[in-house]
N, C-alpha and C positions, 0 to 999 in steps of 0.2 A: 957493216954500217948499222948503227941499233934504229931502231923506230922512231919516229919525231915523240916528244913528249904529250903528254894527253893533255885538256884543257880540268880546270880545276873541277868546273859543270858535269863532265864526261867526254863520252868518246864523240860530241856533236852529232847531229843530221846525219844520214845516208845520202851523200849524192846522187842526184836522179841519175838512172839506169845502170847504178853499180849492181854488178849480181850478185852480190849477198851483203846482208847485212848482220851487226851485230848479234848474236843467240839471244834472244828475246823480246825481240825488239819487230814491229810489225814493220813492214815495205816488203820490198821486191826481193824474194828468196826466203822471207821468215816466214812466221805459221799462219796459213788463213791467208796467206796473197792467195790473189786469182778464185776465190770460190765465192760462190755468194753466198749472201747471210742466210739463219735459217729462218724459216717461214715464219708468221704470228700463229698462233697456237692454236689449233683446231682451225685453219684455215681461214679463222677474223681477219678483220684489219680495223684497226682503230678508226673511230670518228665517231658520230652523233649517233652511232646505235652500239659503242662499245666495241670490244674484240670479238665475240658472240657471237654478234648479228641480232641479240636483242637489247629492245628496250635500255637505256639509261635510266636508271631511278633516281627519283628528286624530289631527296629528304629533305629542302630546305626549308617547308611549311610547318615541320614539325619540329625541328628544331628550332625554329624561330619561337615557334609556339611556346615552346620548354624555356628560352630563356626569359622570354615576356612574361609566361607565368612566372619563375625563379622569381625575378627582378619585381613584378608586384606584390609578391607575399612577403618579399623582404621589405623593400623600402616603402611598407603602407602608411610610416611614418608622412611621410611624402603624399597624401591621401589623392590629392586631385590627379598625379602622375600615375600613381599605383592603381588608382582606377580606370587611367585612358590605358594603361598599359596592361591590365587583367582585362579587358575589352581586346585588345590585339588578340593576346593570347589562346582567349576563346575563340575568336574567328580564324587564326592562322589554324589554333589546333583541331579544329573542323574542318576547315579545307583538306588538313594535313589527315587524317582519320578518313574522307574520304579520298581522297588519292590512295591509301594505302588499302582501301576497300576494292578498287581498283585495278592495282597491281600496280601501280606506277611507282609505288614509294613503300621500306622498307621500316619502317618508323613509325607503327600505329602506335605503340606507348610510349616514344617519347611524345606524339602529340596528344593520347590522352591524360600523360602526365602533365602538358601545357595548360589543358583544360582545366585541368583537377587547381593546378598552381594557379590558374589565373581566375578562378573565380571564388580561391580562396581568398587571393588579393584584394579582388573588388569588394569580397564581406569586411572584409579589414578596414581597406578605404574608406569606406561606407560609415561601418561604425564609426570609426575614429573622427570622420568629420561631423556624425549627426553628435557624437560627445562634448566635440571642440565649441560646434554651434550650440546646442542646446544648453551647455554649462554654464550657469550665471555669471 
């Protein structure tokens, strides 16, 4: 008597408690049943202090910093925007410089690149509106 034919999908599911199941295929009788997983690496476990055991660093000061500065030296055209936003950048990218002073965060240049961006923006801003105002 030949075998029932196979489904177009495959060979289907393993029945619960058949003792073997297809060559590659994980359940009961294939590779890795019955063992537990291996451990996290160096003995960590993930959660609010990493797999380590130390510290999580949080670079988000300084990258915020960095796009604030970007975004105001570009668009200074924009002058009132470009200067509340070279204003962020400075102060995220200070926070961000001291966290990284710190140890907590990994990211001292890109917030002293925020810096550097964002009070270029403000000189921009600045000009551009004492130009727009002053011009007859």
């Amino acid at each position: 008597m030949p075998p029932p034919p196979l489904a177009p999908q495959g060979p289907g599911p393993v029945p619960y408690g058949y003792p073997g199941g297809p060559v590659g295929y994980p359940g009961p009788g294939g590779p890795g049943y019955g063992y537990p997983s291996p451990p996290p690496p160096y003995g960590g476990a993930p959660g609010p202090y990493g797999w380590y055991g130390g510290p999580v660093e949080s670079n988000g000061m300084g990258v915020a910093a960095l796009v604030l500065g970007i975004a105001s030296a570009v668009l200074f055209c924009m002058w009132p925007l470009a200067i509340i936003a070279g204003i962020l950048g400075v102060v995220f990218g200070s926070v961000g410089r001291g966290k990284a002073r710190r140890g907590e965060a990994s990211n001292a240049g890109q917030a002293l690149a925020g810096i550097i961006c964002g009070a270029v923006g403000i000189v921009l801003g600045i000009g551009l509106g004492v130009l727009l105002i002053v011009q007859p």
